[in-house]
N, C-alpha and C positions, 0 to 999 in steps of 0.2 A: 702485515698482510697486504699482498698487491691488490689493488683493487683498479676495476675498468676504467678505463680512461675514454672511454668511445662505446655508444650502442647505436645498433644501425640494421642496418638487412647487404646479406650479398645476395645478390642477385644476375641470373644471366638467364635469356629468354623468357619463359613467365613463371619461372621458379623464384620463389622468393624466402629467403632463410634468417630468421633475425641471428643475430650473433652480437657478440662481445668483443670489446679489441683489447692486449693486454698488450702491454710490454713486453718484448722478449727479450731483451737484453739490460744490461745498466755497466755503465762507469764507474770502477772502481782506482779509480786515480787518485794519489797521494792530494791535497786542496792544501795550500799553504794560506794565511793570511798572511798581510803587509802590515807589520809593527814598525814603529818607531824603535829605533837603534836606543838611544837614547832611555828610553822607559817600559820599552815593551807594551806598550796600549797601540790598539788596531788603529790604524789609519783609517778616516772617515772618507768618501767620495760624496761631494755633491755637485747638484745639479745645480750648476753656475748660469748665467746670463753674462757676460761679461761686457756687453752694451748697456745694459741696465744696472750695471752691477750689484745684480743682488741674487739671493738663490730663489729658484723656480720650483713651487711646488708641484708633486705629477699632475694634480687638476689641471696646473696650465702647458702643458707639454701634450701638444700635436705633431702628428705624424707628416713628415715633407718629404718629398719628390723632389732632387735636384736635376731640374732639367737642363741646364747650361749651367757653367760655375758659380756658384753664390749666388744662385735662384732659384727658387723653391716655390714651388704649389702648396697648400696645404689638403691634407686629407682628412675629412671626419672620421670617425667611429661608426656612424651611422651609414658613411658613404660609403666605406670596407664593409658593412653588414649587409647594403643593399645591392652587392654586386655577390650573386650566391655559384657556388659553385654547380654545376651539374648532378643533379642525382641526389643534391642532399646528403642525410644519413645515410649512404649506401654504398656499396664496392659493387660497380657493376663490370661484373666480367664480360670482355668484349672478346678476344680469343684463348681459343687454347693450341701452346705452341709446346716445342720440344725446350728443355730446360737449358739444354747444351750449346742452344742459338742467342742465348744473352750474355753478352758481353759484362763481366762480374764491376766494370766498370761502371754502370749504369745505377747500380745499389744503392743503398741510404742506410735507411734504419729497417731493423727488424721487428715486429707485431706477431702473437700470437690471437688468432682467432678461434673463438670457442663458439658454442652454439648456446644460446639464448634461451626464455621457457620457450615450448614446444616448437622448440628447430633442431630437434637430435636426428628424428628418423631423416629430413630432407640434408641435413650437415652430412650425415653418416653415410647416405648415398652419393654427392659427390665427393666426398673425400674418398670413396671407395673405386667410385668412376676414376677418379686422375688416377690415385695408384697402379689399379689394373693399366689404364692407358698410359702411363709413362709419363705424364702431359702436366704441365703445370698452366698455370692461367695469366693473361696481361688481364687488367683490373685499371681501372679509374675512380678514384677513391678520395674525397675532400674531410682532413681531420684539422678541425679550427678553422682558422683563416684560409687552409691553401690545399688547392686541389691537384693532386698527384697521378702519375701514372704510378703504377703497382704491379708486384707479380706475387702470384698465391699459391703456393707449393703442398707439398704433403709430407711431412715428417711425424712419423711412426703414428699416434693419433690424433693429432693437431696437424689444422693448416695454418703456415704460418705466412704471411702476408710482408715484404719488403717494395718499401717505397723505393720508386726509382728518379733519375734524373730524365728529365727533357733530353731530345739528341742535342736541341742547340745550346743544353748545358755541359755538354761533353767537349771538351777543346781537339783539334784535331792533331793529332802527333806529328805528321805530316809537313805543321808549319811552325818547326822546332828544327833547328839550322843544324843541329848538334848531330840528326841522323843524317844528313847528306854526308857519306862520309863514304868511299871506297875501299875497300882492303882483298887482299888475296888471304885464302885460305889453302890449306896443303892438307891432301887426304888425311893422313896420320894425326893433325892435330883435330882432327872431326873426329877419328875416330877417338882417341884419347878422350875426349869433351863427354861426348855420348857414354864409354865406359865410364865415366866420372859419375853423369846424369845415373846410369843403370845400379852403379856401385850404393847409392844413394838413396837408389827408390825404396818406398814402405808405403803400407797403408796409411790414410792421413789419420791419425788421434791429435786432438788439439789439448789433451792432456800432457801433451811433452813439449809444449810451449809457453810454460807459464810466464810473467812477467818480472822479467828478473830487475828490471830498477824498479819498479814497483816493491818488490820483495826485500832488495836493498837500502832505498828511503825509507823502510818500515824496520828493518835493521838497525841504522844510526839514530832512529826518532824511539825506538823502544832504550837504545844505551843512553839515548841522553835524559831519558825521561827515570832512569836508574840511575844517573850520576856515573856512567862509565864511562872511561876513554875511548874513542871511537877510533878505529882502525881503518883507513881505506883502503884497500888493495891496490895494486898499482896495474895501472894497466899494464897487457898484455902486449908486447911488443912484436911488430907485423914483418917480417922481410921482407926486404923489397923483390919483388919478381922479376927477374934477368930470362929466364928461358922458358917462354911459357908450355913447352910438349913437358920441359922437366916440373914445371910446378903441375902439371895436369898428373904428371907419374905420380909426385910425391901425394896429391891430394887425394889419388885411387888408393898407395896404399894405407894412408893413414884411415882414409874409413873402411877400406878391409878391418884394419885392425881393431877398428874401433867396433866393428860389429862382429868380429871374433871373443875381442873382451868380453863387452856385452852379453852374446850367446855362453861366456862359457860358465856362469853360475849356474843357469838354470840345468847346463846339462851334466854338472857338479852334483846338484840337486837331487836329481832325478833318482840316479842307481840308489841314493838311502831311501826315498820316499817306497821305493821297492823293494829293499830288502827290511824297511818297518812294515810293509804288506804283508810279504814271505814268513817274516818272524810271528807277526798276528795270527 
């Protein structure tokens, strides 16, 4: 059972909503341990001193700040506790913007926010407000230690809450050498490009992206844990591209076809689902 990680109030102007903060996401990543070749027992990590040579238990392990190389300040626990963030327990919404003006760059993690005892009727009216308005929220928002900008959106009846980055954590593309680069382009291969894009397009389902080495690691880790041979496929070998208007042709028609295959079960399908109708 998930259970809350965060209870707090959102708040903007003198409305004030208590609510709940959930996880909305989790990592399901293959986690390997590091055995010994030799016996198969887990490999230990500790916490060495290597001046003192001897290991450090967590009581004696403080937090440092290196300020210039191989100098460090020390930080208390008490002196992190005493520098609080803004607001507290709270997500204070400070605007409401268009959703389409945030650069997807800026994101973190995702939170689902619920509403708390008696914060449904005020939860249930702004959630109702952004929907009708289009508008999702910037938010400032401190969970643990570290105080975040936020944006608060509305999906279906949850708002769900993603921490964002600082701008001056965003690096600028700009001073990446690798775009200074000039080239000519020729109508026909823009147009080709854009038919490629168009041939391509679908609504987004994130059901037809599953994680396929994910899916694979779980493959040779379910034969080996069966005593079976494991099989690797070999990879798929790439052409090298010589003429790019011709790979732009070759890559239109191959997803023609490929969304011709695709469409043609279902409409295989269909005339018997109607004539089991007719017969009924």
């Amino acid at each position: 059972m998930v259970r809350p990680i965060w209870k707090g109030a959102l708040s903007f102007g003198l409305v004030y909503i208590p609510v709940k903060l959930y996880p909305a996401t989790e990592k399901k990543e293959v986690r390997f341990h590091y055995l010994h070749r030799e016996c198969h027992t887990p490999v230990q990590y500790r916490r060495w001193c290597p001046v003192c040579d001897t290991e450090v238990p967590l009581s004696d392990i403080v937090r440092g700040y290196e300020y210039e190389k191989g100098r460090y300040v020390v930080i208390e626990e008490q002196e992190l506790a005493a520098a609080p963030a803004d607001g507290g327990r709270s997500v204070s919404l400070l605007d409401f913007v268009d959703l389409a003006e945030i650069d997807p760059v800026y994101y973190e993690k995702s939170y689902y926010l619920v509403p708390a005892e008696g914060g449904q009727k005020a939860y249930e009216l702004l959630r109702e407000a952004m929907a009708e308005t289009g508008k999702v929220a910037v938010a400032r928002v401190a969970i643990r230690t570290r105080e975040s900008l936020a944006v608060v959106r509305v999906k279906n009846r949850a708002l769900v809450m993603s921490t964002m980055l600082y701008p001056d954590e965003v690096r600028n593309p700009q001073l990446l050498p690798e775009l200074d680069y000039q080239v000519q382009l020729h109508d026909n291969e823009r147009k080709m490009a854009q038919s490629l894009v168009e041939s391509l397009a679908a609504p987004f389902d994130p059901a037809r992206y599953p994680d396929r080495r994910r899916e694979a690691l779980l493959e040779i880790i379910r034969a080996k844990v069966a005593g079976e041979a494991v099989v690797t496929p070999r990879p798929a070998e790439t052409a090298r591209v010589v003429d790019l208007v011709e790979a732009l042709k070759e890559s239109i028609a191959r997803a023609k076809e490929e969304r011709k295959q695709a469409a043609a079960p279902k409409a295989r399908k269909a005339p018997a689902r109607k004539r089991k109708e007719a017969g009924a």
